[in-house]
N, C-alpha and C positions, 0 to 999 in steps of 0.2 A: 494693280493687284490688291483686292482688299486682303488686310489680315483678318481673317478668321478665328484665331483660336491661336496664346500664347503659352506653354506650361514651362514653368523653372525647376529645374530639380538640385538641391544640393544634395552632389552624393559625398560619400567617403568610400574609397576604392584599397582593399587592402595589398599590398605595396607584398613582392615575393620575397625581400630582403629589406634590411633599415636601409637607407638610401642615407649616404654620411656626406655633407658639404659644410662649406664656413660657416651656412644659417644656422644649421641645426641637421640634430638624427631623426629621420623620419619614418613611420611602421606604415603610414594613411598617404593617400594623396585626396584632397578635396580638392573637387572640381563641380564648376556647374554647367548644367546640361538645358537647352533650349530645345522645347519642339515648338515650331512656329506651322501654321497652317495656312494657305492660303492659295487660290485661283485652283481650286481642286488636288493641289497637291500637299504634301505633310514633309518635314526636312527636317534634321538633326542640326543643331550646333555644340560645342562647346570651347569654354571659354575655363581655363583654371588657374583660379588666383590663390596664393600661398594661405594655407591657416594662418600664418601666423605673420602680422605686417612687419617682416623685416626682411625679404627683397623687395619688397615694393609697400607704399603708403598702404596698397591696397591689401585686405584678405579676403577667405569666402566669407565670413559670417556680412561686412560690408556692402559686398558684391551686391551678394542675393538680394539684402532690404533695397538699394540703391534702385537695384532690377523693379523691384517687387512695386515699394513705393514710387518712384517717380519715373521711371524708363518704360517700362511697359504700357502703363497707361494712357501714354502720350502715345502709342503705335497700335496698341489693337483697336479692331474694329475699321481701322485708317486705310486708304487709298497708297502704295507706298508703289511707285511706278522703277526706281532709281535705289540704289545706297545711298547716293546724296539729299533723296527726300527723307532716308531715315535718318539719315545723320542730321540732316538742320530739325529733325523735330528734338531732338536731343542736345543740341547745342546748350539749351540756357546754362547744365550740368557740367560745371568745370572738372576738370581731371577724369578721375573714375573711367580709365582706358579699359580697365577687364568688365565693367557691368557693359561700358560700352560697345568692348567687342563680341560678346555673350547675343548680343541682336545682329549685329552688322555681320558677322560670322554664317547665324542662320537664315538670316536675309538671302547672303550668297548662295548658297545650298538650296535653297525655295527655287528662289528667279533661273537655278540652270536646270532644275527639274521642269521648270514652266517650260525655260525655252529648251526642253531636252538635249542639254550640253553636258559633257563631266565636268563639273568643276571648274580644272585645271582649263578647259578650252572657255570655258565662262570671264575666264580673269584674264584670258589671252595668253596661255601656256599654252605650248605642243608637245612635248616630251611623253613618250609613253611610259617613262624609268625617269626613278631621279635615284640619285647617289647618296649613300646614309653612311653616316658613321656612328664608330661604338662609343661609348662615355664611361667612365672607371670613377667613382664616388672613392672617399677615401678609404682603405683599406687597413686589414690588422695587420699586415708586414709585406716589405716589397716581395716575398720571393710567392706572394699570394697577387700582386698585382702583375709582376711578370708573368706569370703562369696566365690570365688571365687575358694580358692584352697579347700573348703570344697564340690563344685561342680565337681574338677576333679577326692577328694576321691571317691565322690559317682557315679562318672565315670569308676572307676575299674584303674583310671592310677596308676602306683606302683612307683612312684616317682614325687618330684615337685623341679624342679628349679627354685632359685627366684633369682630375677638381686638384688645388692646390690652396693650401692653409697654413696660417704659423705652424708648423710642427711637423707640416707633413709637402715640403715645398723643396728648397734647393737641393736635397740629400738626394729625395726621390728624383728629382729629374734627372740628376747623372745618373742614378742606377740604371734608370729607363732608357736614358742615351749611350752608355756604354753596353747594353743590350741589345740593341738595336737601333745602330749608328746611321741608316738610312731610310726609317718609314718616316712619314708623315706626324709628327703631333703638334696640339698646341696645351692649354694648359687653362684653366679658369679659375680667376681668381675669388670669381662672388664679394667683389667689392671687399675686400679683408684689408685692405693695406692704403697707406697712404704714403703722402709727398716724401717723408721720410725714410721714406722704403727703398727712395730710387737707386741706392747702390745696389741692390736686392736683386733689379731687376736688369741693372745694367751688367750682371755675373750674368744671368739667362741668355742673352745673344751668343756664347760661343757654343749654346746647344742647339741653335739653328730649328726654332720652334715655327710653324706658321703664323699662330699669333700671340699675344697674353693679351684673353679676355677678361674686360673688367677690371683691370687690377685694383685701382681704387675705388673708395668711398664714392656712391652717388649722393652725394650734398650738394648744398647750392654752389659749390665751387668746380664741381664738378667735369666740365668738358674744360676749364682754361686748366683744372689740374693734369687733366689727362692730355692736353695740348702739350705741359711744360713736360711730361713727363716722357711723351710720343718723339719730342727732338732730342734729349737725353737716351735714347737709347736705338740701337738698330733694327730688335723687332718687333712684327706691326704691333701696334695695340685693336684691340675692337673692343668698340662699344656694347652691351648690351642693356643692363638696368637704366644707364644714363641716357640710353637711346626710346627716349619713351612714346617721342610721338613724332610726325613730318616736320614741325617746328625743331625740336630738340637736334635731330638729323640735320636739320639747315643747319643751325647754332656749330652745332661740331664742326661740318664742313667746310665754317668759313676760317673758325680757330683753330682747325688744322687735329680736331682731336682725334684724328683716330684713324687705321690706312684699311679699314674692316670694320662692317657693322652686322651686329647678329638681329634678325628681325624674327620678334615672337609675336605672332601674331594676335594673340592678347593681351599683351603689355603695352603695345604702340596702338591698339584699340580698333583693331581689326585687319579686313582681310581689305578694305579699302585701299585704308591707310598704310599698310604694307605696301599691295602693289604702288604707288605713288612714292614710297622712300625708296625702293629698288630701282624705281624708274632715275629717282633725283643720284641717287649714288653711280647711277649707269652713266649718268653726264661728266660726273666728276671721278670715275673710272677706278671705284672705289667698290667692290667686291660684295657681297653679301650672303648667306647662307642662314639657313630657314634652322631658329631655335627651337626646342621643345619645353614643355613645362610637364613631365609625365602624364601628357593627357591620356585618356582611354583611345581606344581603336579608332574612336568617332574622331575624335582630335588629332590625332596621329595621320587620318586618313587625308584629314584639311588641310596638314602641315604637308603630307606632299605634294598636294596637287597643289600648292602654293609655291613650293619649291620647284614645279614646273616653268615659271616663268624666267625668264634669259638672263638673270644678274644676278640668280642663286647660283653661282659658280662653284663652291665650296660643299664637300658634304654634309648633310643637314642632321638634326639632331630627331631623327624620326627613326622610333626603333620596332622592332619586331613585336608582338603582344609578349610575350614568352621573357622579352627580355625583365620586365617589369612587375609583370603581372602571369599567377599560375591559371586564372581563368579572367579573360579578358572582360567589362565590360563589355565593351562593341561586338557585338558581330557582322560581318567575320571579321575577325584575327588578321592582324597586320602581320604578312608573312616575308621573307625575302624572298622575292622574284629572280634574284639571279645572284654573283656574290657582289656584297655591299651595295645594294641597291632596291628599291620599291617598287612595283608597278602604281601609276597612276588608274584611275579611273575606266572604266567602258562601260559605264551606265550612265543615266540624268543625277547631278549630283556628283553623291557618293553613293557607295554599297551599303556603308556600315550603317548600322543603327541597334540601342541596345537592349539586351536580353530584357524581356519581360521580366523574369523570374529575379534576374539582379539587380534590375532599376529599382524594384521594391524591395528587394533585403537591402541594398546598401543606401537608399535615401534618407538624409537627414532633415532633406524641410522639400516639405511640396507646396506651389501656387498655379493656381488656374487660371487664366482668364479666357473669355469669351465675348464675340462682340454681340450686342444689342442683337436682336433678330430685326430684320425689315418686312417680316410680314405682320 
């Protein structure tokens, strides 16, 4: 399938609430948005990397040039039959997993339009639902977060993630467990805490959490810290920032770092690369569940039909438009399908793709490209 025609959009998507984690308070979510064209059809991706590089090396301003200058140019115009023929043309670019999943992303979405599949059946998922949970950022007082995650019980969500930070960590999670002593939570740390923390964490096991994601520092010490850290205490730990790519995934699994791996599809560099750590964690019996990164409708749409495949066992971080956002990029609107749950797909593809009208109020940088003509 030749590509035809690549466009990159950096948008900035205004955010319903400041959105409060260990990084930072956030009003914007920037994200970048792929239309790739090709064998007659046109396909959405997106990929969204932090403003600001501190969960990962990478941010949008990065992304985009990485994309702009040296990613694209190697792919339009080009014969790209496979993911792995776009992946090796992209190889010589070390790291750089969000520019790289920003193509590999919309690659996927091209090739199940060609061969009129949803998605989800393109990656080798069947699920026509997959299972989501709600997520609670940091808050102006527990009796504001209780109320809250007692809205998304009575929502039918089967799981609650709560961000957790020096300040806003141990206290809150007894209030949250003496609340309600038997739903589901786990707890994220966004890398805030290190080796020294480990009594910290070793108090958390008598609240019988699913897992503490992230807890430390992603540095280079990273998975033997969380190895040493995973045998000190009872529950699981998961991976996420530290889990960057199929490599990194190996690495943990042989150091023992971790009993849970959160797989974002733009941080591990695509939707390739995902199904391949799901598959490697399936072996060594190790669980996984589809993260989010606040993308638009269009991204939210990819996280669950990626979340269709057999060793997303956990609910996944894919939420409603509403919950995030007052008027969605994408349309349509990710709605819930039933309680705590998504429908997948029943078109080629995906459904979603975004608003004329908003692609251009909120875009920050636009690039074109287009291949050579052959006549």
């Amino acid at each position: 399938m030749k590509i035809d025609a690549i466009d990159l959009y950096w948008m900035k998507l205004p955010l319903a609430f400041v959105w409060k984690t260990s990084y930072a308070d956030q009003s914007f979510t920037d994200t970048i948005l792929v239309r790739m064209e090709g064998g007659g059809h046109e396909a959405w991706g997106e990929s969204c990397p932090p403003f600001i590089p501190a969960y990962s090396a990478e941010h949008t301003l990065a992304t985009f040039h990485t994309l702009r200058e040296h990613m694209v140019p190697r792919i339009i115009g080009q014969d790209i039959e496979t993911a792995q023929d776009l992946l090796d043309r992209l190889a010589f670019i070390k790291g750089n997993q969000f520019a790289r999943a920003a193509l590999d992303i919309a690659w996927w979405v091209l090739d199940a339009k060609r061969r009129g599949l949803p998605l989800h059946r393109a990656l080798g998922g069947t699920a026509d639902r997959v299972a989501v949970g709600a997520d609670f950022g940091i808050q102006d007082s527990l009796d504001i977060l209780i109320a809250k995650i007692q809205g998304a019980i009575d929502a039918g969500f089967p799981r609650v993630k709560l961000k957790f930070r020096p300040g806003w960590d141990l206290f809150m999670v007894e209030a949250v467990r003496s609340t309600f002593p038997a739903f589901t939570f786990h707890i994220d740390c966004n890398a805030a805490y290190t080796p020294a923390d480990t009594e910290l964490f070793r108090k958390l096991d008598r609240f019988r959490l699913a897992m503490i994601e992230q807890p430390l520092a992603d540095d280079g010490m990273s998975l033997v810290n969380h190895a040493d850290l995973q045998q000190r205490i009872g529950t699981p730990v998961c991976l996420d920032e530290s889990a960057q790519s199929l490599a990194h995934v190996q690495a943990a699994l042989r150091l023992k770092s971790c009993r849970v791996v959160n797989i974002k599809m733009a941080r591990v560099g695509g939707l390739t690369e995902s199904r391949e750590i799901q598959a490697l964690c399936a072996q060594h019996d190790i669980p996984c569940w589809v993260g989010g990164m606040l993308e638009s409708a269009i991204g939210g749409a990819i996280c669950a039909e990626l979340a269709a495949l057999s060793n997303f066992t956990y609910p996944g971080d894919i939420f409603p438009s509403s919950y995030f956002y007052t008027n969605d990029l994408g349309k349509p609107e990710i709605v819930l399908s039933g309680r705590g749950e998504v429908a997948t797909s029943r078109v080629p593809g995906i459904a979603q793709a975004p608003d004329p009208e908003l692609l251009k109020r909120w875009s920050a940088e636009h690039a074109a490209f287009r291949a050579p003509s052959t006549r």
